[in-house]
MIKOL-774358 format. One record per residue: x, z negated, y negated of N, C-alpha, C in turn. Coordinates in steps of 0.1 Angstrom, whole numbers, m for minus. Layout:
N
NODE    n.X    n.Z    n.Y   ca.X   ca.Z   ca.Y    c.X    c.Z    c.Y
NODE      X      Z      Y      X      Z      Y      X      Z      Y
...
end
This chain:
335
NODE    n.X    n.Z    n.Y   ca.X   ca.Z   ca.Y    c.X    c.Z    c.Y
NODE      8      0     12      0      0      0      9      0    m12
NODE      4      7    m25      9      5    m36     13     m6    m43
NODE      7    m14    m36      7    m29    m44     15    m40    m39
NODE     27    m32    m26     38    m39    m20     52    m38    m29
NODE     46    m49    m38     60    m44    m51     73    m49    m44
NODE     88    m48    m50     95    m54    m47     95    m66    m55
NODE    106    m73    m46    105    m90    m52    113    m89    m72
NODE    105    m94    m76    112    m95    m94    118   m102    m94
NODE    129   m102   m107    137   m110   m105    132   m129   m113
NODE    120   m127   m117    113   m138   m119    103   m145   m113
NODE    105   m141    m95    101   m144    m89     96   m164    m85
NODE     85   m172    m85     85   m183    m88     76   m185    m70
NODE     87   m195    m61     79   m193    m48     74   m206    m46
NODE     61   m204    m41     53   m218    m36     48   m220    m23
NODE     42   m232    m15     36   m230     m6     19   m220     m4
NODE     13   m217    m19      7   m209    m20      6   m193    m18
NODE     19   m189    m22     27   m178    m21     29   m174     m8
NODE     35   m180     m1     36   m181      7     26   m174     20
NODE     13   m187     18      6   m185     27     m4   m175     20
NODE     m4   m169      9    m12   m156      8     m8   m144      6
NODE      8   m148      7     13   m132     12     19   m127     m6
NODE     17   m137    m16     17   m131    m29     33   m133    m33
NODE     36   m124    m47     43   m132    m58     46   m134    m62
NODE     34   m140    m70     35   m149    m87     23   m162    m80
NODE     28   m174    m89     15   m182    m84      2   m182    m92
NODE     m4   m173    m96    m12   m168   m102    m27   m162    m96
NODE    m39   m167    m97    m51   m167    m91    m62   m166   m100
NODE    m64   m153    m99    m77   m148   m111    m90   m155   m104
NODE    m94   m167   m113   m108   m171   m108   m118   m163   m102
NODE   m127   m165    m95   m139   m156    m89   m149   m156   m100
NODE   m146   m150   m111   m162   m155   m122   m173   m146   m117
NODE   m184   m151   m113   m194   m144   m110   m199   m135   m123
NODE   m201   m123   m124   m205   m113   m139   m192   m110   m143
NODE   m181   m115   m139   m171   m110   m150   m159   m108   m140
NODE   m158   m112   m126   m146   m103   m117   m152    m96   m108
NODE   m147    m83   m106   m155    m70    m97   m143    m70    m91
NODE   m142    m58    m85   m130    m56    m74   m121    m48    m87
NODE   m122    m40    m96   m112    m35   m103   m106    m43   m106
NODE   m108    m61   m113   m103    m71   m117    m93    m76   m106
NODE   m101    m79    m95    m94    m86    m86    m81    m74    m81
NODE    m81    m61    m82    m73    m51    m80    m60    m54    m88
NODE    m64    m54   m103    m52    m52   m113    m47    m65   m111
NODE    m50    m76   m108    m46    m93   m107    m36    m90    m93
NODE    m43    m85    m81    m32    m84    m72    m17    m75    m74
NODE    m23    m63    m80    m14    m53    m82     m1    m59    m91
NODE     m5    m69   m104      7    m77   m106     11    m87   m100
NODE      8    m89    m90     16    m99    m76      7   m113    m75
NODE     m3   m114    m81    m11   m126    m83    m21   m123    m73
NODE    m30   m129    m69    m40   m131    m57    m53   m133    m69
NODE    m56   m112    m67    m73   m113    m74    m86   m117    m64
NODE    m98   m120    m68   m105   m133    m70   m120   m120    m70
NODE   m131   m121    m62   m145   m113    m65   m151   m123    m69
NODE   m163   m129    m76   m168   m134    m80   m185   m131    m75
NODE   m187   m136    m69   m203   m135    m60   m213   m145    m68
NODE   m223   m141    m71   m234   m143    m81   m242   m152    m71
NODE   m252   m157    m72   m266   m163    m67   m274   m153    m62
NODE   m272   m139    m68   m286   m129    m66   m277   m117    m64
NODE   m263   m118    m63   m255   m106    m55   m254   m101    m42
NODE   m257    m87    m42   m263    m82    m28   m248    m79    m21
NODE   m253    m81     m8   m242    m78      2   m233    m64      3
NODE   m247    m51     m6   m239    m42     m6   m225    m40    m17
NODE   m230    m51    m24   m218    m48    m36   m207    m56    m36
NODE   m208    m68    m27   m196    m74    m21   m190    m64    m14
NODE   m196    m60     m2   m189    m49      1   m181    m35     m2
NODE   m187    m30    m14   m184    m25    m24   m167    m26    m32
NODE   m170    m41    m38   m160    m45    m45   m149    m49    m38
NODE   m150    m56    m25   m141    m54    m18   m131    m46    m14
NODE   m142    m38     m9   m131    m18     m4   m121    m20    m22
NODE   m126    m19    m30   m118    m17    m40   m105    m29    m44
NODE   m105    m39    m44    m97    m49    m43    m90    m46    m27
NODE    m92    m42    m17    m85    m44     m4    m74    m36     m9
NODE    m76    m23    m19    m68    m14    m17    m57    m15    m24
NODE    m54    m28    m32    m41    m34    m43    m35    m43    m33
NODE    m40    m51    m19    m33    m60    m13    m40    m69    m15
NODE    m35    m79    m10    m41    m98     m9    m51   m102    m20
NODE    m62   m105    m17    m73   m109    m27    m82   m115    m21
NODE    m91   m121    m29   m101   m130    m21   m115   m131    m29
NODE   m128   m135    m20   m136   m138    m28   m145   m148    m30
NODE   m152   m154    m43   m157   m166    m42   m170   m167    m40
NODE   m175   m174    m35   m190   m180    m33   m196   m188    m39
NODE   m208   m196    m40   m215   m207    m41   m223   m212    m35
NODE   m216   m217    m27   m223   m226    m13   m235   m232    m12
NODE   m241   m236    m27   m253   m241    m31   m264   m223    m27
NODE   m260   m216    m29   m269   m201    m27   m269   m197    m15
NODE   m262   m200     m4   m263   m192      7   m274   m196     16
NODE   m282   m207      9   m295   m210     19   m301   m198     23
NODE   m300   m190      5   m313   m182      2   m308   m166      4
NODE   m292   m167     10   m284   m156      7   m273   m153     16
NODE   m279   m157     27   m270   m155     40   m261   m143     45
NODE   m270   m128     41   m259   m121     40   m246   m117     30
NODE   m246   m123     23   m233   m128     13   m228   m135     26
NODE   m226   m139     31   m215   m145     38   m212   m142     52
NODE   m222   m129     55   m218   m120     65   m211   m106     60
NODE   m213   m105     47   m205    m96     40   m193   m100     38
NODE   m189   m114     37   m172   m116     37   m166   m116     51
NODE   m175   m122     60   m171   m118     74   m165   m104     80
NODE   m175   m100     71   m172    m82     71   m159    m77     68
NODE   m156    m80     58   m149    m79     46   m132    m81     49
NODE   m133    m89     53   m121   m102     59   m110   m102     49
NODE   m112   m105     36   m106   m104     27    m97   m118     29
NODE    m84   m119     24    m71   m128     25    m75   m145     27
NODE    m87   m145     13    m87   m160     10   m104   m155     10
NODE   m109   m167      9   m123   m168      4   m121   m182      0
NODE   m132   m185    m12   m133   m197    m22   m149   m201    m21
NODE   m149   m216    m10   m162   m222    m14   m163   m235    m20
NODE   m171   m229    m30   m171   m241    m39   m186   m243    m41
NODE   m186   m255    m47   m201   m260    m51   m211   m262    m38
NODE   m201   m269    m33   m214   m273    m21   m203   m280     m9
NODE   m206   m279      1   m200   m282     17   m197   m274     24
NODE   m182   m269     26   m180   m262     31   m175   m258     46
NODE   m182   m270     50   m180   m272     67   m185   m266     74
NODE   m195   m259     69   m204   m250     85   m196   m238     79
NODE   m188   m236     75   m182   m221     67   m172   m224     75
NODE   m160   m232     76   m150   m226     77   m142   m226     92
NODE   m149   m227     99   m143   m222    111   m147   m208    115
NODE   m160   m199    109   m156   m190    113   m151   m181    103
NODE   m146   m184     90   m137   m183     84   m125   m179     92
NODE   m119   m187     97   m106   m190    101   m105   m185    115
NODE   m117   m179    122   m122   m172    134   m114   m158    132
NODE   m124   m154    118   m123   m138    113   m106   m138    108
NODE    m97   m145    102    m86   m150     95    m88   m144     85
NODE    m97   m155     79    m98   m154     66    m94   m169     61
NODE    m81   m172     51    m77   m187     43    m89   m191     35
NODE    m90   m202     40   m100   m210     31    m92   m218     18
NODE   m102   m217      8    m97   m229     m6   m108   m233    m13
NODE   m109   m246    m14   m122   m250    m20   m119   m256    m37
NODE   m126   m254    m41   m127   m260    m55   m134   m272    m55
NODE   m126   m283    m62   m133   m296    m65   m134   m298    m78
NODE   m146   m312    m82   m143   m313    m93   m143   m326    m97
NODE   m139   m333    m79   m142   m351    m83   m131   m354    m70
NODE   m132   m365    m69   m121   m371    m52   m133   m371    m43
NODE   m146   m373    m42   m156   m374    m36   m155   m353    m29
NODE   m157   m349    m39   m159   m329    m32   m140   m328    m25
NODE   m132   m332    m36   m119   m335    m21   m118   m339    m12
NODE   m126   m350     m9   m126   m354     10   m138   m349     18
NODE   m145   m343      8   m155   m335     17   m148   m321     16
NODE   m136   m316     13   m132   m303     12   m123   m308     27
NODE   m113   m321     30   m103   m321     39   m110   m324     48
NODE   m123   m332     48   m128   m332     61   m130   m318     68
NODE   m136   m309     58   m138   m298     66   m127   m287     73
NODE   m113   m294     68   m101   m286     71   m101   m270     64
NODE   m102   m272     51   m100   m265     43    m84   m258     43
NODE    m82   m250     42    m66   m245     39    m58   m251     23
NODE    m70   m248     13    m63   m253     m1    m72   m258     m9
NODE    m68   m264    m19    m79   m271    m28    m75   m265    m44
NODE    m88   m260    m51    m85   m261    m60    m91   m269    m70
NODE    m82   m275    m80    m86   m286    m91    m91   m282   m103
NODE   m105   m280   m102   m112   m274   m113   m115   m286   m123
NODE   m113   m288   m134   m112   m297   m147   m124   m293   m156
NODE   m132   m300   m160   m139   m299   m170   m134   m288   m182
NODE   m124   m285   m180   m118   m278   m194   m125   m263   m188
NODE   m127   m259   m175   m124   m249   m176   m144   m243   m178
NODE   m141   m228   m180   m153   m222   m180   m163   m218   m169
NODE   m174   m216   m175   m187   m214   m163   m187   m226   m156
NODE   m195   m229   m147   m199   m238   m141   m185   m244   m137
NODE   m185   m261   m141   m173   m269   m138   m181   m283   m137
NODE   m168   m294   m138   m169   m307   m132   m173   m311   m145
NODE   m169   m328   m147   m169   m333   m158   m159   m344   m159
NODE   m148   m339   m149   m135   m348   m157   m127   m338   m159
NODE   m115   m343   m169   m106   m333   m175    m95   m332   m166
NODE    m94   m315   m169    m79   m309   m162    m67   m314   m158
NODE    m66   m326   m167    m53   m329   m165    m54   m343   m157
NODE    m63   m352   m161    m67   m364   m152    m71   m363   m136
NODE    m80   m350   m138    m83   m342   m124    m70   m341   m115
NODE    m61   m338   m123    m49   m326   m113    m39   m338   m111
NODE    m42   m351   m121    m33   m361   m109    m37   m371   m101
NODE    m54   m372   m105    m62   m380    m95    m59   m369    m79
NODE    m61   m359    m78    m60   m350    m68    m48   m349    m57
NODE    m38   m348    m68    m24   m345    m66    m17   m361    m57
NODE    m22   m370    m64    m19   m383    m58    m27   m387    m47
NODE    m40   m382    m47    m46   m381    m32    m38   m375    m20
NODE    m43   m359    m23    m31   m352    m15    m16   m360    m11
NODE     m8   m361    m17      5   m370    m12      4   m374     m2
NODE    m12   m385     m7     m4   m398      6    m14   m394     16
NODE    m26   m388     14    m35   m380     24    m36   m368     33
NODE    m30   m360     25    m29   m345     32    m20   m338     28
NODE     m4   m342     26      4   m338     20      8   m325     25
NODE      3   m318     34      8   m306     40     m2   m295     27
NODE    m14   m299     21    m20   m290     18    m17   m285      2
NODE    m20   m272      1    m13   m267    m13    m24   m266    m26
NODE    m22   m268    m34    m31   m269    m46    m25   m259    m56
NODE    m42   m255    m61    m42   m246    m73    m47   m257    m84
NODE    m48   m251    m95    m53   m261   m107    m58   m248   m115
NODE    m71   m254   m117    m83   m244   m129    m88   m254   m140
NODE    m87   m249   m154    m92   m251   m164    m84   m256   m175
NODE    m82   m244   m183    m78   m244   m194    m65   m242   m195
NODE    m60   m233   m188    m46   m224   m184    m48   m211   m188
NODE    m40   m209   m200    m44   m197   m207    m28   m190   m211
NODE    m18   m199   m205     m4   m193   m213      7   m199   m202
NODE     18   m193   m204     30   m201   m195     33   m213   m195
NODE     31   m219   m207     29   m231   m205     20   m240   m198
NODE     10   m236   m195      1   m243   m188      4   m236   m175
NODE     10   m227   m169     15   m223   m156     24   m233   m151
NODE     35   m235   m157     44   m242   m156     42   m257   m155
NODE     36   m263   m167     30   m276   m163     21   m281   m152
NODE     18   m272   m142     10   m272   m133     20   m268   m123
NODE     25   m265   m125     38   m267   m113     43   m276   m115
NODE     52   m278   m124     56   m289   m128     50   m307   m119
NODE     42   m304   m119     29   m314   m114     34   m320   m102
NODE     34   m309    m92     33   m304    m81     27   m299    m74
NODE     15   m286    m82      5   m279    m76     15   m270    m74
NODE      4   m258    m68     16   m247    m58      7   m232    m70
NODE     m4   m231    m77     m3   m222    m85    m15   m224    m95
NODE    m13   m217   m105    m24   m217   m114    m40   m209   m115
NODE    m51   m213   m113    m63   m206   m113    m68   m206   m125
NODE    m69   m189   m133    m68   m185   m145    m85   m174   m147
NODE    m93   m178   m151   m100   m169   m153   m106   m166   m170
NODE   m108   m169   m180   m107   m172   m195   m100   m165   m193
NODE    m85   m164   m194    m74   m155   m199    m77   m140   m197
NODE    m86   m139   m188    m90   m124   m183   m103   m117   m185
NODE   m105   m119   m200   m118   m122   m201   m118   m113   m211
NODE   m111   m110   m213   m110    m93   m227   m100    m87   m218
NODE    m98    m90   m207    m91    m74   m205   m101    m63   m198
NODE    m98    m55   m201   m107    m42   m199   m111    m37   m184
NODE   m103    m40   m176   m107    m42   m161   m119    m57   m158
NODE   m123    m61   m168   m134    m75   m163   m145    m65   m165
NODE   m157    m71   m154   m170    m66   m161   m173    m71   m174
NODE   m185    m66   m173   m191    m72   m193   m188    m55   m203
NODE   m193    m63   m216   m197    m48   m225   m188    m57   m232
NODE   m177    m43   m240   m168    m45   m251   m171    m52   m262
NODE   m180    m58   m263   m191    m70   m273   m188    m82   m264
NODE   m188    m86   m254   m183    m94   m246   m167    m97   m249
NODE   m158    m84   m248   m147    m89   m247   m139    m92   m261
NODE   m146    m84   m273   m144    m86   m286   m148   m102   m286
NODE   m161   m107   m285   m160   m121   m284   m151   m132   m280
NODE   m144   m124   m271   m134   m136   m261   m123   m137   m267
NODE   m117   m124   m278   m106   m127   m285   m110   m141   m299
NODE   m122   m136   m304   m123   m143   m318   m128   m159   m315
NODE   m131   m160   m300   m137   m179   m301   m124   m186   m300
NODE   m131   m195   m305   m116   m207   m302   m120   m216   m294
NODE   m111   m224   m290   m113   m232   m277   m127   m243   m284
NODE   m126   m250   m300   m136   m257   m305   m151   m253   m303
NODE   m151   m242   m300   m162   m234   m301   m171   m236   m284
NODE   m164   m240   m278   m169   m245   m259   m177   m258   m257
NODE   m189   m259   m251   m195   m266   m250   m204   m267   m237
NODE   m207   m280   m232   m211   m279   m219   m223   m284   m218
NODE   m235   m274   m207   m247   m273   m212   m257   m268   m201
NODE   m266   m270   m199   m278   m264   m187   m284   m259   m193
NODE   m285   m251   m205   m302   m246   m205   m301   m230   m205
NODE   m287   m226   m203   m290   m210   m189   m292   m214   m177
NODE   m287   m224   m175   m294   m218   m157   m310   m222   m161
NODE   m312   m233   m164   m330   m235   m171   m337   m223   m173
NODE   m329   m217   m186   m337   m205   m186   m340   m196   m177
NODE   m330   m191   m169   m324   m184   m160   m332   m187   m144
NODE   m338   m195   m146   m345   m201   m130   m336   m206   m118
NODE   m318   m210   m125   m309   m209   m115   m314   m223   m105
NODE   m306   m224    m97   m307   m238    m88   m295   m248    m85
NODE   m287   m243    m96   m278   m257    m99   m281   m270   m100
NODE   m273   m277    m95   m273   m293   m101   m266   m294   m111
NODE   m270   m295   m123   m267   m296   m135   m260   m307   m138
NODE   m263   m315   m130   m260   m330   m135   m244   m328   m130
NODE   m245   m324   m118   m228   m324   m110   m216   m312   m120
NODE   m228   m298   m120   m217   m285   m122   m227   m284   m139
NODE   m224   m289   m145   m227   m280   m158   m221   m267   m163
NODE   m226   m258   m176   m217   m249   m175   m211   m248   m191
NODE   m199   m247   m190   m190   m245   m201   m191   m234   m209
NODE   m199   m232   m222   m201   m219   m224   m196   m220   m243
NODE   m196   m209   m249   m192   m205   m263   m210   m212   m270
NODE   m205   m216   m276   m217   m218   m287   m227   m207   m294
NODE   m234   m204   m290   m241   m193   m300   m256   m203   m310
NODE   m264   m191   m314   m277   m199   m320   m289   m207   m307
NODE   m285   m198   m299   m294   m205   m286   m289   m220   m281
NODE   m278   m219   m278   m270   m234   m273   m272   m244   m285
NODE   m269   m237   m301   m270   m254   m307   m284   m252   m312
NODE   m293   m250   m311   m309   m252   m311   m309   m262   m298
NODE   m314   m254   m286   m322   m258   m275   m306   m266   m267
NODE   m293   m268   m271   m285   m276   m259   m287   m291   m263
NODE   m292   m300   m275   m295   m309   m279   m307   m315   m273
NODE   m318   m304   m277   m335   m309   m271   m334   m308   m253
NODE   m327   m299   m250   m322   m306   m234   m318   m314   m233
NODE   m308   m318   m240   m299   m332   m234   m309   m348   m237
NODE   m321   m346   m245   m326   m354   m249   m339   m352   m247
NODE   m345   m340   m239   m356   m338   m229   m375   m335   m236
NODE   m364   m328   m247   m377   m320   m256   m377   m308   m254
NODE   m375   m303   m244   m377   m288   m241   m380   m285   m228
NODE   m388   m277   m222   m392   m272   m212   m385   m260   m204
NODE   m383   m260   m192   m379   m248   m184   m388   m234   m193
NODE   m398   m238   m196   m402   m226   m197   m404   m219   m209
NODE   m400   m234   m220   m394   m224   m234   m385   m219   m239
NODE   m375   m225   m226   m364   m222   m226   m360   m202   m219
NODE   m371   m202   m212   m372   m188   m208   m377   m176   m219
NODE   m388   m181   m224   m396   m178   m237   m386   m174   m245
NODE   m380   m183   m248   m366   m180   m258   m355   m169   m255
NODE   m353   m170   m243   m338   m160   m237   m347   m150   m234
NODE   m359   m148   m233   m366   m137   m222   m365   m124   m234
NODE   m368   m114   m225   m375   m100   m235   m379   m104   m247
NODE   m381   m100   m260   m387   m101   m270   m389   m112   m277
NODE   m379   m127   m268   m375   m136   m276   m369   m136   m284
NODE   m370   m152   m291   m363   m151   m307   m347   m151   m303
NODE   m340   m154   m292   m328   m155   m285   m322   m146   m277
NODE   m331   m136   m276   m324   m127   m262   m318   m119   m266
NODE   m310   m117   m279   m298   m110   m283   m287   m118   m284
NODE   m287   m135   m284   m276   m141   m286   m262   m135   m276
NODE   m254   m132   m278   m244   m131   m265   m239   m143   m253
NODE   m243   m143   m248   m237   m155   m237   m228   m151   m230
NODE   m211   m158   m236   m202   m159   m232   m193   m176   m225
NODE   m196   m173   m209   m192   m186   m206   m176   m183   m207
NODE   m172   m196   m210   m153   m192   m212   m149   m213   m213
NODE   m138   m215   m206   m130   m224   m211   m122   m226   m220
NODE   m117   m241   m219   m113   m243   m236   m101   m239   m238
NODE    m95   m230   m227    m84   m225   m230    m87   m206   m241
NODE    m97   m210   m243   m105   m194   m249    m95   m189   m264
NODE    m94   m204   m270    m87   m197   m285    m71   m196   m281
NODE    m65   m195   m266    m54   m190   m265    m56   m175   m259
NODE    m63   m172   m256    m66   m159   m257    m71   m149   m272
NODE    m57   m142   m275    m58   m135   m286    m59   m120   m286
NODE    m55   m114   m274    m53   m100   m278    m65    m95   m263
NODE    m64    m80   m261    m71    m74   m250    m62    m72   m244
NODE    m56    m70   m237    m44    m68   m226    m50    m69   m214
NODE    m42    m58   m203    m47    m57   m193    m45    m74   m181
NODE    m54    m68   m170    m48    m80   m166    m35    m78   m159
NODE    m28    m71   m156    m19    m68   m150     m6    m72   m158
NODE     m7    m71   m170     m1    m75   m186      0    m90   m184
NODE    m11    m92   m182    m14   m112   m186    m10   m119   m171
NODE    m10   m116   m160     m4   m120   m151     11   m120   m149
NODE     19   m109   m154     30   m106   m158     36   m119   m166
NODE     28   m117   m175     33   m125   m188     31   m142   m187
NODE     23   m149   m181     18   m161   m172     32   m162   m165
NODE     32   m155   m153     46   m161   m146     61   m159   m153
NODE     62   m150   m161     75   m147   m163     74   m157   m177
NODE     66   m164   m185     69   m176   m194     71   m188   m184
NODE     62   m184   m178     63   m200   m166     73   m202   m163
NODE     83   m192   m158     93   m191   m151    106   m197   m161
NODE    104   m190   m173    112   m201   m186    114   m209   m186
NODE    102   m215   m186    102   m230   m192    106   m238   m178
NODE    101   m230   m168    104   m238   m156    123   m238   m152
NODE    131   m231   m162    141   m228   m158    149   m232   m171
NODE    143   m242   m177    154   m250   m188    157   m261   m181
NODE    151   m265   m168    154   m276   m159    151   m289   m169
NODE    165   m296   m167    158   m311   m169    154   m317   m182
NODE    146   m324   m189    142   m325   m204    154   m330   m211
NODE    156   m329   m224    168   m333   m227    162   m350   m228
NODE    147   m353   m228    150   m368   m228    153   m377   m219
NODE    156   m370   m205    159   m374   m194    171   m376   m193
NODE    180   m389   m188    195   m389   m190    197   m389   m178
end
């Protein structure tokens, strides 16, 4: 395949690396609406492990779809939402299908999944976003975990990235020290690559950063958006999936999204329970006073994202600063 590059000479190796065949330690999140297989393509194709992002109401033909297209860059994976496959079972005969490198279940239990996961050989990695979804991730003998932080965008936890990644990291140790960690939210530069190794995770899960490049789905109004927010601009909120009819637990996975006129009206009268599911639809629907707002979910790493660059560019540029900072060695205030 084309996408069997030779090794760079800023090459950064982990046990993640490793076991997915990549590399850079770099993992384009699965955003459901905003990674297709061209995304997860260009993410592989610069040595990083791209990511499909599977919806609630995404049909099996188009996982399979997106796949063929991501298979053909090399190692990539795709994510789910374990809370949807009650109602959506073939989504997860389509990854069976599929047998793409990794698959990502998150937002639920992923115990009746992963043995025949690991049947088909397909790596498992779960996303947490507490110590409680961690030991229900090792019970199920997951392959990897990843540490999703309140910082990051679309549906997340509600403790922060950085508290998250050493509550986690200090579990693992003395619990499951053989297993390798990614860390998500609000990793938008080399520096937060690095600090995340640094740590002693094995790579960084970046999806905000890839959110104006021109390989994500979404309309160029979308990605013009994602350069001009700043990170102050992010706010965490239920009244899209409300609107939306989703079936989240809101209370667990809220979602991290840019502020528009719809969020600071109706995200208050939710939190304080003056609003209805259903004027909440009224409002986002057809011919509402709202249904032009743009809704861009993004983490608060968003105002480090300044320019449109491919993603092939931004993965590049992620490990080879990482690799910098990671190669001044010891701090000078260390004696």
């Amino acid at each position: 395949m084309d996408s069997q590059l030779p090794e760079e000479p800023h090459a950064i190796h982990t046990r993640l690396t490793k076991l997915w065949g990549i590399d850079k330690p770099i993992i384009g999140a699965p955003m459901a609406g905003r990674s297709g297989g061209h995304l997860a393509a260009a993410v592989s194709r610069a040595g990083g492990l791209g990511m499909i992002g599977v919806g609630a109401a995404t049909s099996a033909e188009w996982i399979k779809d997106n796949a063929s297209i991501a298979a053909e860059a090399g190692p990539y994976g795709i994510g789910l939402m374990l809370w949807a496959q009650d109602d959506a079972p073939e989504q997860w005969e389509a990854v069976l299908e599929a047998r793409p490198t990794v698959v990502s279940l998150g937002f639920g239990d992923p115990l009746p999944f992963v043995e025949q996961a690991h049947k088909a050989g397909i790596s498992v990695v779960a996303p947490v976003n507490d110590l409680a979804q961690l030991r229900q991730a090792l019970d199920a003998e997951v392959d990897a975990i990843c540490i999703q932080g309140t910082d990051a965008g679309g549906h997340t936890g509600r403790i922060g990235t950085m508290p998250l990644m050493q509550l986690v990291l200090d579990y693992i140790e003395v619990n499951a020290p053989g297993i390798p960690t990614a860390v998500a939210g609000g990793i938008g530069s080399g520096r937060g690559v690095a600090a995340c190794l640094a740590a002693g995770a094995d790579a960084a899960w970046v999806g905000t950063a890839l959110l104006a490049s021109p390989e994500a789905l979404g309309s160029d109004e979308l990605r013009a958006a994602a350069v001009r927010a700043t990170s102050d601009q992010t706010v965490l909120t239920d009244i899209y999936d409300r609107a939306e009819g989703q079936k989240w637990n809101t209370d667990k996975w809220p979602t991290r999204t840019v502020r528009n006129s719809f969020v600071d009206i109706f995200g208050p009268m939710s939190e304080s329970g003056d609003v209805t599911d259903a004027e909440l639809r009224d409002a986002r629907g057809e011919g509402g006073d709202f249904s032009e707002d743009l809704k861009l979910h993004a983490g608060q790493g968003i105002g480090l994202l300044r320019a449109e660059l491919s993603a092939e560019e931004i993965v590049r540029k992620l490990n080879d600063d990482a690799y910098q900072y990671l190669r001044r060695g010891t701090l000078p205030c260390v004696n």
